[in-house]
MARPA-188550 format. One record per residue: residue in one letter; x, y, z of N, C-alpha, C in turn. Coordinates in steps of 0.1 Angstrom, whole numbers, plus 5000, padded with zeros to 4 digits. Layout:
N
- residu_n_xx_n_yy_n_zz_ca_xx_ca_yy_ca_zz_c_xx_c_yy_c_zz
- a_X_Y_Z_X_Y_Z_X_Y_Z
...
This chain:
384
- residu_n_xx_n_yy_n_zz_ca_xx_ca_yy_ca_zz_c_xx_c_yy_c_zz
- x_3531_8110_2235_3519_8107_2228_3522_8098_2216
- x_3511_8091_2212_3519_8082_2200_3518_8090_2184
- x_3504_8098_2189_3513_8106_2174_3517_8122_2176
- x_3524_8129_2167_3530_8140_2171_3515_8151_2169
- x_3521_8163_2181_3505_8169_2180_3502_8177_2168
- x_3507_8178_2156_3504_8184_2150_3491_8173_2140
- x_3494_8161_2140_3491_8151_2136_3477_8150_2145
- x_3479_8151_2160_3465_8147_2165_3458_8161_2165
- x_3460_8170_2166_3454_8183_2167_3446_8180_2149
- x_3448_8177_2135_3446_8171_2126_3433_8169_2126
- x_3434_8158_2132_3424_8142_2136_3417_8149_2143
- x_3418_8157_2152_3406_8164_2163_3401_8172_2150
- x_3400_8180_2146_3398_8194_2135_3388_8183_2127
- x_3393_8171_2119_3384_8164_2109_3373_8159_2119
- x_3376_8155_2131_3368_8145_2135_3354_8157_2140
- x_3357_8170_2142_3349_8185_2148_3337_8185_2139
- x_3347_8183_2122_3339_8187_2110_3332_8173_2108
- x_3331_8164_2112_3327_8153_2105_3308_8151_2114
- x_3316_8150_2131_3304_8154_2140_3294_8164_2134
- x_3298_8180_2135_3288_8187_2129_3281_8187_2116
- x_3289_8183_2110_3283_8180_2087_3281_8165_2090
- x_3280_8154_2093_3273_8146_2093_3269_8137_2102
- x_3275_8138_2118_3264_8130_2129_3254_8137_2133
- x_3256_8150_2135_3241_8157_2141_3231_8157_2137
- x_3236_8161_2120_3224_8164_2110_3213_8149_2112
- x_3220_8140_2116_3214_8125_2110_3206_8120_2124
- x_3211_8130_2133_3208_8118_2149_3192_8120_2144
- x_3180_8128_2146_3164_8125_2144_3160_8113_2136
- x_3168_8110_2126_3165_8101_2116_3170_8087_2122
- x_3181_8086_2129_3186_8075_2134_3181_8072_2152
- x_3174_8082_2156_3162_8079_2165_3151_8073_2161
- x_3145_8079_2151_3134_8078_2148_3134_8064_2140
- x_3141_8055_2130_3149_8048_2125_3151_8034_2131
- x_3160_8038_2149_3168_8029_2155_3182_8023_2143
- x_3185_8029_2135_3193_8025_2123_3202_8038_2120
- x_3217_8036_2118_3226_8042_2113_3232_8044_2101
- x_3227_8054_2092_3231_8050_2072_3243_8045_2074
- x_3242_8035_2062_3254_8031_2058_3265_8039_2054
- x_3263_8053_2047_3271_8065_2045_3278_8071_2058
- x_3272_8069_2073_3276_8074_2083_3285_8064_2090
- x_3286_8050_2085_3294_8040_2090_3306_8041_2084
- x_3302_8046_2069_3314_8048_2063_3322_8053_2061
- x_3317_8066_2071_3325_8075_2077_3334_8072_2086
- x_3332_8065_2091_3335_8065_2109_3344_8056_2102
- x_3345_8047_2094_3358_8035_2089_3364_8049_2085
- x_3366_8056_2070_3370_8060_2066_3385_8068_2077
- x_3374_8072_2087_3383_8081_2098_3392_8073_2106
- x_3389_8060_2106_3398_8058_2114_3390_8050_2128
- x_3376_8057_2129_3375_8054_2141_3373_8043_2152
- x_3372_8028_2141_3369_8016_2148_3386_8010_2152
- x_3396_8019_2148_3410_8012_2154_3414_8022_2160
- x_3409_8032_2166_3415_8043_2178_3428_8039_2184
- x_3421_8027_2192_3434_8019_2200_3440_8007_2199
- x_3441_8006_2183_3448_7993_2177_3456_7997_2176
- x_3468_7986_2177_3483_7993_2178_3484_7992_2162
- x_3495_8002_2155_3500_8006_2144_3500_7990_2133
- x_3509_7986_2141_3516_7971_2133_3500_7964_2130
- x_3489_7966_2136_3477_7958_2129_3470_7970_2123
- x_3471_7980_2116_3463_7990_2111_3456_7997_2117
- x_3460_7997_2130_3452_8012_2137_3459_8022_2138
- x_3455_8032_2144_3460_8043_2148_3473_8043_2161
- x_3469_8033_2168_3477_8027_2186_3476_8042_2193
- x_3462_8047_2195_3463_8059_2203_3467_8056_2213
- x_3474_8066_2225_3476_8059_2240_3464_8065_2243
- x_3460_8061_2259_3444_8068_2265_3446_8079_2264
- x_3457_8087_2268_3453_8103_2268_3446_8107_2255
- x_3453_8106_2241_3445_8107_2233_3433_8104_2229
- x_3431_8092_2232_3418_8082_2230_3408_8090_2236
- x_3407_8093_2246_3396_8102_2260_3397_8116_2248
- x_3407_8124_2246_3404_8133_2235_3395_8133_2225
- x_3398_8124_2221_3390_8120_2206_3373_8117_2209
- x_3372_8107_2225_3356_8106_2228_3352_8119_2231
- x_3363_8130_2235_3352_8145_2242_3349_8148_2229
- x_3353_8155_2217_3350_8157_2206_3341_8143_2200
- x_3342_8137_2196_3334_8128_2186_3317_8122_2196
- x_3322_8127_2210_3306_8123_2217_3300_8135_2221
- x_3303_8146_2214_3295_8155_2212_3279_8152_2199
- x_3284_8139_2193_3270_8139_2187_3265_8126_2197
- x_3253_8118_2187_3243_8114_2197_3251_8103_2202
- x_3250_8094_2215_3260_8088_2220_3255_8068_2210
- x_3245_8069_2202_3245_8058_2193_3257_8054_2186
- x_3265_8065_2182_3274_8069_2169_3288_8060_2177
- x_3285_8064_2188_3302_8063_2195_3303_8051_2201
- x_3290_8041_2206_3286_8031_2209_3290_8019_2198
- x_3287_8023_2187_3286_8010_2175_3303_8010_2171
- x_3315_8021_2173_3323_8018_2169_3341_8020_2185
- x_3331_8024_2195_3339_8023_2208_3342_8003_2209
- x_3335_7997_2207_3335_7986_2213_3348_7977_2208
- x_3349_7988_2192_3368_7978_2186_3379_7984_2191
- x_3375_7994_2198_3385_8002_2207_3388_7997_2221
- x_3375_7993_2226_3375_7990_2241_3376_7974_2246
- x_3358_7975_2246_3358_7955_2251_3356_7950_2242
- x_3357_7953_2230_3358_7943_2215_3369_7939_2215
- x_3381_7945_2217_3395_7943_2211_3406_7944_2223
- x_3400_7950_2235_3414_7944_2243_3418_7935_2247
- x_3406_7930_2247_3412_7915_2254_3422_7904_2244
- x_3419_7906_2235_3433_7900_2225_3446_7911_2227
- x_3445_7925_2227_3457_7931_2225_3462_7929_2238
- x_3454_7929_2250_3460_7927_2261_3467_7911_2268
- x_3461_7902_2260_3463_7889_2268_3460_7877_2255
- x_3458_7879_2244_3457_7872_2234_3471_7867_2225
- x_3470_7858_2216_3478_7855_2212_3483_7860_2198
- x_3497_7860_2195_3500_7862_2182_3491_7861_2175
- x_3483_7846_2173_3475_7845_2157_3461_7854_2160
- x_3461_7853_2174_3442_7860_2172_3447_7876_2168
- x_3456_7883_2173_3460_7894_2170_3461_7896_2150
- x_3470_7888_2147_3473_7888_2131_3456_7882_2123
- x_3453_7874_2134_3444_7874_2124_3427_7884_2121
- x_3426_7891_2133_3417_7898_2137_3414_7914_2136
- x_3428_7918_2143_3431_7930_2150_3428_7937_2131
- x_3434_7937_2118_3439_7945_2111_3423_7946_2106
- x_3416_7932_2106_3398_7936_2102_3392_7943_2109
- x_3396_7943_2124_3389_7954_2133_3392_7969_2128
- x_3405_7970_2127_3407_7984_2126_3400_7988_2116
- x_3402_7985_2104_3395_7989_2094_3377_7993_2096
- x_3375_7985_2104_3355_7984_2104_3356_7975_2098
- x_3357_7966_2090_3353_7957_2084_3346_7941_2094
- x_3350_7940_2104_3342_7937_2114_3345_7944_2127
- x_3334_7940_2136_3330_7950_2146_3332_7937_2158
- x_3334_7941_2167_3339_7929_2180_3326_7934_2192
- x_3324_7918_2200_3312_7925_2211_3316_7919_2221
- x_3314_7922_2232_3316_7913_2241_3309_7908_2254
- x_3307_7895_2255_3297_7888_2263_3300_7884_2275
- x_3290_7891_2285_3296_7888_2298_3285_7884_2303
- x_3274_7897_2306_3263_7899_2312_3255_7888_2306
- x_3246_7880_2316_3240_7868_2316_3227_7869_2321
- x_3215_7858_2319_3201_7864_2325_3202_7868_2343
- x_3210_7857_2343_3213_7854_2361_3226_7862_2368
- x_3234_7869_2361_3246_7874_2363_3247_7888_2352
- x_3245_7894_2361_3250_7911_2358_3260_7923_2365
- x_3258_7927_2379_3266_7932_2385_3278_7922_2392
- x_3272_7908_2396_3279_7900_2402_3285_7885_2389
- x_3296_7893_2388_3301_7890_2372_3305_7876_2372
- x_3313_7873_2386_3318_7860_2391_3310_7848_2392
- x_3292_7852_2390_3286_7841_2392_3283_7836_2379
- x_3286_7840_2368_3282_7836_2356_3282_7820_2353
- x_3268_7818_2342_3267_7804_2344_3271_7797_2333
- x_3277_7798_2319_3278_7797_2307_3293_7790_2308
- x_3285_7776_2301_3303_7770_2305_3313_7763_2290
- x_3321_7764_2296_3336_7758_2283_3335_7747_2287
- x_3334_7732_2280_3335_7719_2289_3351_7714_2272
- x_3360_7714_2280_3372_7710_2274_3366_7692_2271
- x_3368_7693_2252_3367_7680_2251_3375_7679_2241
- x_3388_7672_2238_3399_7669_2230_3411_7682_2226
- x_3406_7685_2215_3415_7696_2209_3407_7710_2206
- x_3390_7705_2216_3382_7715_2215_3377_7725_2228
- x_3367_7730_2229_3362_7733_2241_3347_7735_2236
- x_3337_7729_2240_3325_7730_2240_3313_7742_2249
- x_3307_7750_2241_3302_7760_2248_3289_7761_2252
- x_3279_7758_2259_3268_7760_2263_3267_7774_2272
- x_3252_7784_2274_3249_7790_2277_3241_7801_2269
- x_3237_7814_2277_3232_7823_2272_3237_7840_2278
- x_3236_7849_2266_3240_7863_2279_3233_7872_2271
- x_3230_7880_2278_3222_7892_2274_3224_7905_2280
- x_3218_7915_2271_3222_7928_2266_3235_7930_2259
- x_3237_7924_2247_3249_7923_2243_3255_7934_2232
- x_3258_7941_2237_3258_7956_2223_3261_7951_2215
- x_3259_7960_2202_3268_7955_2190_3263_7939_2182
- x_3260_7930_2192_3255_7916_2189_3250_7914_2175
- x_3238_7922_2171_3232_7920_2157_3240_7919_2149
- x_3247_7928_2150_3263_7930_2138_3277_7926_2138
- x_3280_7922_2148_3296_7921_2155_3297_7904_2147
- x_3306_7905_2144_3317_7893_2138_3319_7885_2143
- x_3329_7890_2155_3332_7883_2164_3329_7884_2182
- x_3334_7876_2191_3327_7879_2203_3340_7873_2214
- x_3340_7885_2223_3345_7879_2235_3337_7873_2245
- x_3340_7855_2248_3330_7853_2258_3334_7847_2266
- x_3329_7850_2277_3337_7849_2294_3329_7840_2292
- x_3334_7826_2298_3328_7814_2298_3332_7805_2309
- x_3328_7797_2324_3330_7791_2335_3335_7773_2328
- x_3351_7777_2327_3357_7765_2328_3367_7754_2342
- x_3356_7761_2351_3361_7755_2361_3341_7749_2370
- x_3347_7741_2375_3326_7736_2380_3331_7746_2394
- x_3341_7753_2401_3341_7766_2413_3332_7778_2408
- x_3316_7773_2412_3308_7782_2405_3314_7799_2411
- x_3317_7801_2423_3312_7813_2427_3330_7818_2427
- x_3338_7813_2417_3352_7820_2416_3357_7831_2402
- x_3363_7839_2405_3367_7845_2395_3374_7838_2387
- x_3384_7832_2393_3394_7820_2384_3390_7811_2377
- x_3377_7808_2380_3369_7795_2372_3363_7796_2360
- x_3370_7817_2356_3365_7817_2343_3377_7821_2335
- x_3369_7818_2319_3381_7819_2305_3374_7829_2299
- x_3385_7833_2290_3377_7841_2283_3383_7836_2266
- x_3369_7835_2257_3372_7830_2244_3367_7837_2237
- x_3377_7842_2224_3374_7849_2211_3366_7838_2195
- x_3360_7844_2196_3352_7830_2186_3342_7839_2177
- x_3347_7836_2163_3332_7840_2151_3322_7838_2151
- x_3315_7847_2154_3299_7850_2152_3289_7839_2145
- x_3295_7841_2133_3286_7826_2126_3293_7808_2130
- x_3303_7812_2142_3306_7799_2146_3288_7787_2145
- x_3289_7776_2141_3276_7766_2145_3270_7767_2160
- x_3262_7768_2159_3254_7767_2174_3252_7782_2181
- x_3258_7792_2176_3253_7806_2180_3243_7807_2172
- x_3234_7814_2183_3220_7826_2178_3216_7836_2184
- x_3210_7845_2176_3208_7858_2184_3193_7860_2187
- x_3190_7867_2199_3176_7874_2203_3174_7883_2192
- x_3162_7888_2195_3158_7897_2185_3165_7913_2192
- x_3165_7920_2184_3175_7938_2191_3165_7942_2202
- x_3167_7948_2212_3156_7952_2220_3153_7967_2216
- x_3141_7969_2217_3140_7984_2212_3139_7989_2228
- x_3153_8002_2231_3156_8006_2239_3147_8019_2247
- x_3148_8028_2249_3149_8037_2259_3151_8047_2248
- x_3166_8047_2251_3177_8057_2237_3185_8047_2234
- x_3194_8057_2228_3208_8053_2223_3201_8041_2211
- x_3190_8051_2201_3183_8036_2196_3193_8037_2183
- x_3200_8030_2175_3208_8026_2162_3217_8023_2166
- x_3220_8018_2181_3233_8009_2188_3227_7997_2191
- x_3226_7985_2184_3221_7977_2185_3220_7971_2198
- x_3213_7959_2203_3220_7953_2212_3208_7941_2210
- x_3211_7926_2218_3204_7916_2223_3208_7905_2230
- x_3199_7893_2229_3208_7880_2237_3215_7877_2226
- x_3223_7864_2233_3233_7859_2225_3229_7839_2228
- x_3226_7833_2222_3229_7816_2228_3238_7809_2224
- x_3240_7799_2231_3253_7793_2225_3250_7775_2230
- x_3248_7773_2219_3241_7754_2218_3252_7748_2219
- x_3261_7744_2223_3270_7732_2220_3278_7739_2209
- x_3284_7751_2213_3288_7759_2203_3304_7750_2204
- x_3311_7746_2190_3328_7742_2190_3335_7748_2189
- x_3346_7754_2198_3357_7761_2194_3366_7754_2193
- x_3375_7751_2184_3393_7748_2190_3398_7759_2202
- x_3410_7747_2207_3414_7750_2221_3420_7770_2218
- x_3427_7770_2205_3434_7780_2203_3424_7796_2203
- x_3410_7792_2205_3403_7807_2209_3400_7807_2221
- x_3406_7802_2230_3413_7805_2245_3416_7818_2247
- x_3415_7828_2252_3429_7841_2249_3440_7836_2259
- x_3450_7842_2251_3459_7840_2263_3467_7821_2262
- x_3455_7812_2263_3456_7801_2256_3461_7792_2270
- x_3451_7796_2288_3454_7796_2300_3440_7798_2304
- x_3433_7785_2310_3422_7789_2313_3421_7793_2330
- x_3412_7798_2330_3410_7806_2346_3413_7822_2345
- x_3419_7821_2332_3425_7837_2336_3414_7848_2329
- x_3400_7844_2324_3393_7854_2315_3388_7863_2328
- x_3386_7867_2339_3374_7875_2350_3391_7880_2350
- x_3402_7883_2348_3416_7894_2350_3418_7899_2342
- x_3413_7894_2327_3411_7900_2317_3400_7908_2315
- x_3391_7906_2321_3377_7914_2318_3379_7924_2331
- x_3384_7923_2338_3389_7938_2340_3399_7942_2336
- x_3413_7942_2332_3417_7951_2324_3411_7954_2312
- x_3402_7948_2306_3397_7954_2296_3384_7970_2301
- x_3379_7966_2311_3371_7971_2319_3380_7985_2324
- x_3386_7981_2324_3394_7996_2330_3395_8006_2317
- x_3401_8004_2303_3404_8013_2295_3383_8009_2292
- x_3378_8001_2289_3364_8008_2283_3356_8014_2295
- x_3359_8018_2303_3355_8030_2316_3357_8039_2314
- x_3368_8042_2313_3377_8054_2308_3371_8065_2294
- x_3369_8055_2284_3364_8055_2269_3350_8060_2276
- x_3343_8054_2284_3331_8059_2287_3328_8073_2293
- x_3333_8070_2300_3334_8084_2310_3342_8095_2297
- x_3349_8094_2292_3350_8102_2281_3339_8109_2271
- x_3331_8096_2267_3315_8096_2262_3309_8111_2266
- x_3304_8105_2282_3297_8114_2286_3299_8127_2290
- x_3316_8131_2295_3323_8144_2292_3319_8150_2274
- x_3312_8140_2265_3314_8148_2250_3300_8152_2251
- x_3285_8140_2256_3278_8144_2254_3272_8157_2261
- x_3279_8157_2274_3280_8171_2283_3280_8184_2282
- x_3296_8182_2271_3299_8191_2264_3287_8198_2255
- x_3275_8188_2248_3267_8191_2238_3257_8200_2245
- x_3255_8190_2254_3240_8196_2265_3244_8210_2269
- x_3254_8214_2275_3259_8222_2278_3258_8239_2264
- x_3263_8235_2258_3260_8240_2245_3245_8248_2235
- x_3241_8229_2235_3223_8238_2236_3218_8246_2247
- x_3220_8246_2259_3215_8247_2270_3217_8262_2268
- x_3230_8265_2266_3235_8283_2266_3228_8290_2252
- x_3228_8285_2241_3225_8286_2225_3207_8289_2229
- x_3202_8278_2235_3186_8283_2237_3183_8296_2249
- x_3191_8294_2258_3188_8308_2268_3189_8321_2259
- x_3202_8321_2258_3202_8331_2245_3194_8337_2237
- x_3186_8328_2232_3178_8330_2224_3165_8332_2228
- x_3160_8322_2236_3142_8324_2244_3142_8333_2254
- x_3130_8344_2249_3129_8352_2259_3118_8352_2267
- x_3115_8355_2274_3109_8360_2287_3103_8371_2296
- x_3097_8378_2299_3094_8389_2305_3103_8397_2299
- x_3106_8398_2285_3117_8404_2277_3127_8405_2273
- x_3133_8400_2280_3152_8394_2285_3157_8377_2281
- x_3165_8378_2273_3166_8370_2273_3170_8358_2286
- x_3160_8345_2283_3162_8337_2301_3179_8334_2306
- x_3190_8335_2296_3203_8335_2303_3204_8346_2311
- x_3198_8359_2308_3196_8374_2319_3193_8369_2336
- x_3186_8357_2337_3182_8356_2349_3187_8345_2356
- x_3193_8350_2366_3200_8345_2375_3203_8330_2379
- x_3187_8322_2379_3184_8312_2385_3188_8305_2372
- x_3191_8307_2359_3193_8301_2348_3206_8301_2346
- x_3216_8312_2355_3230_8311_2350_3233_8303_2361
- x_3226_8300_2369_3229_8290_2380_3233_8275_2371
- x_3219_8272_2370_3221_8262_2361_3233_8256_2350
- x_3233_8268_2345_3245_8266_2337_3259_8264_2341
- x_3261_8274_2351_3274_8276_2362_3275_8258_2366
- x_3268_8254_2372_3265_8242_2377_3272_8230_2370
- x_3265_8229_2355_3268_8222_2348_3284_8223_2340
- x_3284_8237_2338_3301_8237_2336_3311_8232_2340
- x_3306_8236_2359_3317_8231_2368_3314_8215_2365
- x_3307_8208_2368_3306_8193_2365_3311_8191_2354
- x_3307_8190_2342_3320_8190_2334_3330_8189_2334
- x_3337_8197_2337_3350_8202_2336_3362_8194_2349
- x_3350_8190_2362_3357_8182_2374_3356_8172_2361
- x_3347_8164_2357_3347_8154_2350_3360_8149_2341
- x_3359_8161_2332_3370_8160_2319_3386_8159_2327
- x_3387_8165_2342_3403_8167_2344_3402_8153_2352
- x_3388_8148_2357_3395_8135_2362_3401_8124_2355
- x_3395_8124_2343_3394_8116_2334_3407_8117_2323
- x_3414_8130_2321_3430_8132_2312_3438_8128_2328
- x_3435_8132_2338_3447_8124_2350_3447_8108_2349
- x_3436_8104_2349_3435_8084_2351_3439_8083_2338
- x_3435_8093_2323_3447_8087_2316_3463_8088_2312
- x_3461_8096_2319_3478_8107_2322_3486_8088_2327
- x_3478_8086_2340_3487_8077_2348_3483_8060_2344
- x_3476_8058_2330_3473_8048_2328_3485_8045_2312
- x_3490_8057_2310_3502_8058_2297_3513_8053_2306
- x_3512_8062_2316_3526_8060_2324_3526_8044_2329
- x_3521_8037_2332_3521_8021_2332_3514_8021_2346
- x_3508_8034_2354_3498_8029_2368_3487_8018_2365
- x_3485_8013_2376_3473_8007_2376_3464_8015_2383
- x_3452_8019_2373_3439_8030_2374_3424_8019_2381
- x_3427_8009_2382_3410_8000_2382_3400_8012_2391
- x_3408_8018_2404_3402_8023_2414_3397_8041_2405
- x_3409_8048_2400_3404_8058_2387_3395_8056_2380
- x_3397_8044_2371_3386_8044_2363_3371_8044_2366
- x_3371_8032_2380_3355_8035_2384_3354_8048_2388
- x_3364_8058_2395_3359_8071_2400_3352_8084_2389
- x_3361_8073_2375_3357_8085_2365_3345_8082_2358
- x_3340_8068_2359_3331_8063_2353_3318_8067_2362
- x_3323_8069_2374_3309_8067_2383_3307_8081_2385
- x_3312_8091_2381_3311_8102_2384_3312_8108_2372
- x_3314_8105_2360_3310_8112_2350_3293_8108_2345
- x_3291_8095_2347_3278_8092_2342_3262_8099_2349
- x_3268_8100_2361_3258_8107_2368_3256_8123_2365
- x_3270_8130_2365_3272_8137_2361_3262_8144_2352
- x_3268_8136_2338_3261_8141_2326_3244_8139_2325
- x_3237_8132_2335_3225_8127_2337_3218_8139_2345
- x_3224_8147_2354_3221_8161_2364_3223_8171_2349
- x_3237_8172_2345_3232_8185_2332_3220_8179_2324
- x_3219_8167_2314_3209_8168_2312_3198_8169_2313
- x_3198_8165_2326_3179_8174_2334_3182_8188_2336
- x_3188_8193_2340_3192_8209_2335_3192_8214_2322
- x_3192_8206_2315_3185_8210_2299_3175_8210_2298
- x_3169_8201_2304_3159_8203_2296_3150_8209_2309
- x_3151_8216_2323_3146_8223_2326_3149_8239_2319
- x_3157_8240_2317_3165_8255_2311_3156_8252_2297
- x_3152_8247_2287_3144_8241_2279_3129_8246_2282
- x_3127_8241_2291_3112_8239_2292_3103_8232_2286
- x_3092_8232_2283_3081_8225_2278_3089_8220_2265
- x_3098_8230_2258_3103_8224_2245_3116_8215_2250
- x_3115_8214_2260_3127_8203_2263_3119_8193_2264
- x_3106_8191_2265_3100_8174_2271_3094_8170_2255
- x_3097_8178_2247_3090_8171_2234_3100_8164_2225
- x_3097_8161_2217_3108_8147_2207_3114_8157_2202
- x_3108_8165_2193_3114_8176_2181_3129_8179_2189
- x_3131_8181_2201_3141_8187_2208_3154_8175_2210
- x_3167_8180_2207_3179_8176_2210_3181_8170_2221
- x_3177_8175_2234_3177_8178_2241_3169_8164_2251
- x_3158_8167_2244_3148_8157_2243_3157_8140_2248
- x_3161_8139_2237_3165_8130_2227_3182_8121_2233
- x_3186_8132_2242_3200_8134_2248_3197_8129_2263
- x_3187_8137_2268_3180_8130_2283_3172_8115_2281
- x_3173_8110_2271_3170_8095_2273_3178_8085_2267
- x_3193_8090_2258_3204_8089_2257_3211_8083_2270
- x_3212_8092_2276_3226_8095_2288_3221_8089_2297
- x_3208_8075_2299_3203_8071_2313_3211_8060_2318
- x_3214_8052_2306_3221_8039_2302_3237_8040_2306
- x_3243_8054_2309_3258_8054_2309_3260_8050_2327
- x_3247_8050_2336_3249_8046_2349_3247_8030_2352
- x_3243_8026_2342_3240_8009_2340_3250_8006_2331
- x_3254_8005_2322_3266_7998_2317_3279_7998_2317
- x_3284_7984_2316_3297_7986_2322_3304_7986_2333
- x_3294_7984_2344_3291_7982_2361_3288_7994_2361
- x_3273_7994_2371_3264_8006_2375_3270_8014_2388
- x_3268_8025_2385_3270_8033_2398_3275_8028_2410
- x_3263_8018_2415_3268_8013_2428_3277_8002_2427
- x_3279_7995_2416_3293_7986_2414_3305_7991_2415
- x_3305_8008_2411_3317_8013_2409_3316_8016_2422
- x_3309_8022_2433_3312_8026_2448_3313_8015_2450
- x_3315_8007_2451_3322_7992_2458_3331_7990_2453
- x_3341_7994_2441_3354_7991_2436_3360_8001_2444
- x_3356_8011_2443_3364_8026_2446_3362_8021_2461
- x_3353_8021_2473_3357_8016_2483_3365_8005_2488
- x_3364_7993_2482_3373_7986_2486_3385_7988_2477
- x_3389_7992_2472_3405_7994_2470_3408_8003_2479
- x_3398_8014_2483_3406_8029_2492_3405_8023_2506
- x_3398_8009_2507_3396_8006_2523_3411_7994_2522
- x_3411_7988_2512_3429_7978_2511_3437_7992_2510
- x_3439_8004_2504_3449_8006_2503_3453_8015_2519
- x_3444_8017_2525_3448_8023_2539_3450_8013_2550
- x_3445_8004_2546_3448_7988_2556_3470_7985_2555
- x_3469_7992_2542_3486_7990_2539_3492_7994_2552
């Protein structure tokens, strides 16, 4: 592990106390809001939590995944907004430089990320290109010592606020190739970017998100990552693999929560006199939701058990992503049946959590993107 356990056991204990004394108390206000106080951002810097997975030498923590996935069961036990605005310097904000970037973007980026003092987003998803990543239309046209950016992408988390941006951009005219894309790290207030207005969502409302444009935006050649073009669609999945992982962690935390209220209100609401956990069809429920869980959480410490060890997980990761998200989407309708009437009103957690957790099957590749990773790798690896 990279730090010793008495050190991460620590960091789990503060991060327990930080969730219950100050994200929970706040989630109605930051529903109701779509906004996260500045006091609760300054938390989350304070702790540590926007360099999880920056390595040491730039001021992070350098969790490996096994820990990282720890830290999201615990800390996505509050509302999954909180873990959204500051996952993305952990995940697809920042690997793609730690993984394939260069010396300077690292020294000059990585040690602002960790701290929070900027937040990283990253742009893939396009009007015309979402599940089918490879067709994106947003292009790099190499002119001198620069590279010139036209296009547009949308649903861009983080976007309103984020600093800086990874953007997968088609520097090859092989419209329909993976190779024909780059991926470039480039400042937010670069000339010629603008943003859509934030979409008011579903849930998960104080995680921002919108479009992004890009006019004739100029980069120098050196926000290339890597500083080799063709190679950004190999980079946006290894990045995609650890922010899968981070996710499916997510929804093992918010699980964990549902789970929680779900037992905490039976308990308490009674019924033909008894309290409703007394009856049968309600411990079902619960039984149900445990076991899901719990498959969830052990898939998810194995793909990161074997993603420390140096495996390649692509095929893990979708299995943990595609089956945690659903997952937690079944307990939460089990809350708020076990709930009742006070599970379909706002006042309820619960409430609030089932329109939360709808989004963990759409982003990031949906459900049925991940059954097509996970099959075709299990259909190449038996062809071996």
């Amino acid at each position: 592990m990279a730090l010793d356990s008495d050190t991460f056991n620590q960091l789990i204990e503060t991060i327990r106390r930080f969730v219950e004394t100050d994200l929970m108390p706040a989630e109605a206000f930051v529903d109701e809001n779509d906004e996260i106080p500045e006091h609760i951002m300054e938390g989350m810097r304070q702790l540590g939590m926007f360099g999880l997975t920056i390595p040491v030498e730039y001021g992070g923590l350098g969790l490996n995944s096994e820990e990282e996935v720890q830290v999201w069961f615990e800390f996505s036990r509050a509302a999954p907004a909180y873990r959204s605005v500051c996952s993305s310097n952990n995940g697809i904000g920042s690997q793609g430089i730690i993984i394939d970037g260069s010396e300077e973007q690292k020294n000059r980026y990585l040690p602002l990320m960790a701290t929070g003092e900027i937040v990283g987003s990253f742009c893939l998803t396009e009007p015309g290109s979402g599940s089918d990543a490879k067709s994106l239309r947003t292009t790099a046209r190499r002119d001198g010592g620069d590279y010139v950016i036209n296009g547009s992408k949308r649903f861009i988390s983080n976007a309103p606020f984020a600093k800086v941006f990874t953007v997968m951009a088609r520097t090859s005219e092989d419209s329909g190739s993976g190779p024909g894309v780059s991926a470039f790290f480039i400042d937010a207030d670069t000339p010629g970017i603008t943003l859509g207005e934030p979409y008011r969502k579903m849930g998960q409302r104080g995680a921002k998100a919108c479009d992004v444009y890009f006019d004739d935006v100029r980069v120098p050649a050196h926000t290339l990552i890597g500083g080799v073009e063709g190679m950004g669609f190999k980079t946006a999945m290894k990045v995609l693999d650890r922010g899968r992982l981070g996710m499916a962690a997510g929804c093992v935390g918010v699980a964990q929560r549902l789970i929680e209220e779900s037992v905490n209100y039976a308990t308490e609401r009674k019924q033909f006199g008894s309290p409703i956990a007394d009856f049968q069809l309600i411990q079902a429920m619960i039984a149900d939701s445990v076991t899901d869980q719990y498959a969830a959480r052990s898939m998810i410490m194995a793909a990161a058990t074997a993603r420390d060890a140096g495996k390649r997980i692509t095929k893990q990761a979708s299995m943990c992503k595609y089956f945690a998200s659903e997952m937690v989407g079944r307990i939460a309708d089990r809350a708020v049946q076990i709930y009742g009437g006070t599970g379909y009103i706002s006042e309820s957690a619960v409430e609030r959590l089932y329109r939360d957790v709808r989004v963990f099957r759409l982003y990031e590749g949906t459900s049925q993107i991940q059954q097509l990773v996970i099959a075709r790798d299990t259909l190449r690896e038996m062809a071996k």
